[in-house]
N, C-alpha and C positions, 0 to 999 in steps of 0.2 A: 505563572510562567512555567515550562517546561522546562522542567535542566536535562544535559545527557549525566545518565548515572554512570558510576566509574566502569559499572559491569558490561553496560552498552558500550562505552567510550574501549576499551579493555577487547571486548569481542569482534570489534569495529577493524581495530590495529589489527588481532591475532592474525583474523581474516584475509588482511591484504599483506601478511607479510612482516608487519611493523615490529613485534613483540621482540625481546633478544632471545636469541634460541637455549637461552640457560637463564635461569633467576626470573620465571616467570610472576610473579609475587605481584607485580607490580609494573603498572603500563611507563613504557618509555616517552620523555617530555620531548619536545624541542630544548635546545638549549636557551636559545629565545625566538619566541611568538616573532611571526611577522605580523606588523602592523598597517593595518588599511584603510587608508583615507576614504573618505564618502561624506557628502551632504545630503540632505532632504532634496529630493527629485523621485518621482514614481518608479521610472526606470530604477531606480539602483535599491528598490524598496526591497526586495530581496534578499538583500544581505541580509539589512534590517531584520528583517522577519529570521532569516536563519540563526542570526543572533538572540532573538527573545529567546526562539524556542528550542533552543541546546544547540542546535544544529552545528555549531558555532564554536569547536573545540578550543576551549582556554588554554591548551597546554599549547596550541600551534600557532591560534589565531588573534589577536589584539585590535580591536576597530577603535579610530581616532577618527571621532563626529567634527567634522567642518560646519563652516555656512556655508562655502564657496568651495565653485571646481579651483579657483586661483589659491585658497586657502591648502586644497588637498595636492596642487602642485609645489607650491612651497614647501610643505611638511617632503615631496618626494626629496626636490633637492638640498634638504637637509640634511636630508637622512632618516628623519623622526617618521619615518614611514617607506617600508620598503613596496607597496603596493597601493595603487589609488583609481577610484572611480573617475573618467575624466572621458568629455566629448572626444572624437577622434581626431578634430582639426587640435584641442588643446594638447592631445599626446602631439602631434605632429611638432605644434611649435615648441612643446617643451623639449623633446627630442632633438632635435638643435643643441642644447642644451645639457643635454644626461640621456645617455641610450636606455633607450627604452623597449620594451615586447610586450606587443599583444597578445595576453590569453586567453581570454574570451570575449564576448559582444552581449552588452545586455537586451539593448533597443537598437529599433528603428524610429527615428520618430516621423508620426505619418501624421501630421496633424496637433502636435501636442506643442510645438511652439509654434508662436504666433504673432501677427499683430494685430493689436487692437487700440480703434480710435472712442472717441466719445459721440460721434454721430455717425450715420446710415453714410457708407462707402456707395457710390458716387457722392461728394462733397456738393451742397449746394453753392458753394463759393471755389474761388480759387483757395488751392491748399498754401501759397504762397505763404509764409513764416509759420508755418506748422509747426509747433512743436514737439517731437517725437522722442521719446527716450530710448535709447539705447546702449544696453551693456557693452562696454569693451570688450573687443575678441570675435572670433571669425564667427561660431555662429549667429550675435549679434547682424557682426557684418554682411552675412551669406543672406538672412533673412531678408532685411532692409535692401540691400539689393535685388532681390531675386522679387519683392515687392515694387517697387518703384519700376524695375523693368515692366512688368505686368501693369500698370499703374498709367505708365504710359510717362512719367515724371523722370528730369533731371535730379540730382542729388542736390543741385544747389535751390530746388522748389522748395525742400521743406528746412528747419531749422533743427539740429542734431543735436541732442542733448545728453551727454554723456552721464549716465548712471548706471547702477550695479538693480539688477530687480529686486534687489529687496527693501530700497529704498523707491520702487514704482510707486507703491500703495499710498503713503504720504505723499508722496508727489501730485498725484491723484488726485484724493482728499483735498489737498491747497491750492487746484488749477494751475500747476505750475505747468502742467504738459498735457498734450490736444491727443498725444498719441503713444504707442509704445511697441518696442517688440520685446515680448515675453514668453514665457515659461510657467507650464504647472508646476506646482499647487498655485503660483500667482494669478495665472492667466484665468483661475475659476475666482479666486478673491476678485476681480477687477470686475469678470463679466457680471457676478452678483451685485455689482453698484452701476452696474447700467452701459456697460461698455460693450462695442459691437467687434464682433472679427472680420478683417479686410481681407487677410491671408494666413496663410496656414503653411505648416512643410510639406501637406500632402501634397501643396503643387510645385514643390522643386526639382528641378530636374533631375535625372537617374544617377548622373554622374558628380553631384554635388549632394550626396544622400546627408542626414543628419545620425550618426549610429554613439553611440554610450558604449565604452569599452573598458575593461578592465587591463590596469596597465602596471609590468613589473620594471621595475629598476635591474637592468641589464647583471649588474653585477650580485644581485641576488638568486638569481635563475637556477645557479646549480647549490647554491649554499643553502637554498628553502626548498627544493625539490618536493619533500614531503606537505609543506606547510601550504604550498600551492596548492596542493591536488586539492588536499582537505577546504581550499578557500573556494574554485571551481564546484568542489559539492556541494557546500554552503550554496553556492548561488546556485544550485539547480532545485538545490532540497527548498529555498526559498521559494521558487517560482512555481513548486507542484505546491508548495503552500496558498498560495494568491488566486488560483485555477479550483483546486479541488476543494478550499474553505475560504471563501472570498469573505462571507462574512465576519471572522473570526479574523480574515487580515486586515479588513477596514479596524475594525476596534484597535486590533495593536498597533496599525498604524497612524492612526487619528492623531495622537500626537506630536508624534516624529513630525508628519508633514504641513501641519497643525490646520489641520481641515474637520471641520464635522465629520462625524462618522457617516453620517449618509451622502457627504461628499468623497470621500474618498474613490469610489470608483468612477467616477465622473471624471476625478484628475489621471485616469491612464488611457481617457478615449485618446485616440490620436495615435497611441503607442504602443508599439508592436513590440513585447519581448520576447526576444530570439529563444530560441530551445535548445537543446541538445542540436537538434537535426539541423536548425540553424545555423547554431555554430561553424556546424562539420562546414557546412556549403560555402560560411565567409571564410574558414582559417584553413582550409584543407584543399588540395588541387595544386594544379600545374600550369601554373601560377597561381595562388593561391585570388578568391573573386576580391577579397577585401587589398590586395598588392595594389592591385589594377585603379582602383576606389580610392588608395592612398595616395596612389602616385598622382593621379587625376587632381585630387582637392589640395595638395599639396602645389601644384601649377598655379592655380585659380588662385590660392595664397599668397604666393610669391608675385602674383602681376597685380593683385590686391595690394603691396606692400604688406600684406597679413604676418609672411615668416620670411626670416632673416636671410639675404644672401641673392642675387639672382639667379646662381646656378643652384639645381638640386643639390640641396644636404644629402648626411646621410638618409637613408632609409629608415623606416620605420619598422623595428624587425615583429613577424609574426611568430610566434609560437604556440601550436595545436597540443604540444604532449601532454599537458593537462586535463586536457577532454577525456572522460572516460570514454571508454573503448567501443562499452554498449549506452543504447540510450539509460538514461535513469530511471528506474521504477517510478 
């Protein structure tokens, strides 16, 4: 594994400013690390990676591994985590909640969730008491809908079986369910025991997009200033990691997402991760494109019964200042 040496970490600071302009001896800490929620999902592999390999300053940064987006929402409203990996509709409902800002956007997902049954989609049968597993929570929800419209099915055709995907694969294994909507790394576990995809996010519509965003607790924003920027680097210094040595990211990711290593890039087809230039074009503008996107899913939520209240909450607030300036090397 890569550490950052003190003299890189040290030259890192001088450079942008950090160092105290007297009693150079020795790099200045945070007083405390922000801590960042994240679970196993390809999308957020990034950090991951920026963490093996030093990218990942101990002095600033502290990563707290979940299983779950709901796990990494919890630790936010605790407190035990001033920053977390989470779906955009989950920032939306937590935000209700605990103000929240977005500062950057990992994914798209264009394909990487899904549903998948146990037989070839058209059914030779009617799908009548289907049994279909489904995570709680909007994308769950979005999917399952956005299928069955396609589908040509009422909701009451099939039978809803409420579980968390990590508990699919057993499910699976015991025939307790005919169907499921899922998520990578799972969605490659299933397909390898012989499961078919009916649909996918690549065909959801533009205004109900699937996006992975990284989200701060409002009242941390000016107290981590610093510890931000350095987390926004992590994740980009991640992402030229996964692009420029893929293979060298499957191995260290192999475990984290506990896939074979010659499965690992298999689990980000479908998933588009945002880049710098990305970024700029969701979080930046007049109106910002990602405003327009939130306010839209956040609608479709509320008539979903998805989030709290019939009239719009507050906002979901954006914040670009952590983007570097220029793209990253």
């Amino acid at each position: 594994m890569v550490t950052l040496t003190r003299r890189r970490f040290c030259l890192g600071m001088a450079a942008a400013g950090l160092l105290a302009p007297l009693g150079l001896a020795g790099c200045r800490r945070a007083a405390v690390p922000v801590t960042v929620a994240f679970h196993p999902w390809p999308g957020y592999a990034p950090l991951e990676l920026a963490r093996q390999l030093g990218e990942w300053p101990q002095a600033w940064l502290q990563a707290l591994p979940t299983d779950s987006a709901t796990a990494s929402a919890e630790a936010l409203l605790a407190g035990t985590a001033q920053a977390a990996a989470l779906t955009l509709d989950e920032a939306l409902r937590l935000n209700a909640r605990l103000p929240l800002a977005v500062m950057a956007i990992f994914d798209q997902s264009l394909g990487a969730d899904v549903v998948l049954g146990r037989q070839h989609w058209p059914l030779d049968r009617s799908p009548q008491g289907l049994r279909a597993a489904v995570e709680t929570g909007t994308v769950g929800a979005l999917m399952l809908s956005a299928w069955l419209q396609q589908a040509g099915l009422a909701r009451d055709a099939i039978t809803v079986v409420p579980m968390t995907v990590a508990a699919q694969e057993t499910a699976w294994h015991n025939g307790e369910i005919d169907a499921c909507v899922t998520y990578e790394p799972m969605a490659s576990h299933l397909l390898a025991l012989g499961a078919h995809r009916w649909f996918d996010s690549s065909q959801l519509p533009a205004t109900t997009p699937i996006l992975d965003v990284l989200v701060v607790r409002a009242d941390a924003l000016d107290r981590h200033s610093q510890a931000l920027r350095h987390l926004v680097d992590a994740l980009f210094a991640g992402q030229r990691h996964w692009w420029e040595l893929p293979l060298d990211a499957a191995y260290r990711l192999s475990p984290w997402l506990r896939l074979p290593r010659e499965q690992v890039a298999a689990s980000f087809k479908g998933l588009k991760l945002t880049d710098w230039y990305d970024n700029r074009s969701w979080l930046v503008g007049d109106p910002p494109r990602l405003r327009d996107v939130a306010t839209g899913l956040a609608a479709w939520m509320r008539a979903q019964g998805l989030l709290a209240g019939a009239e719009p909450s507050r906002p979901l607030a954006l914040d670009a200042r952590f983007l570097p300036r220029e793209a990253p090397l």
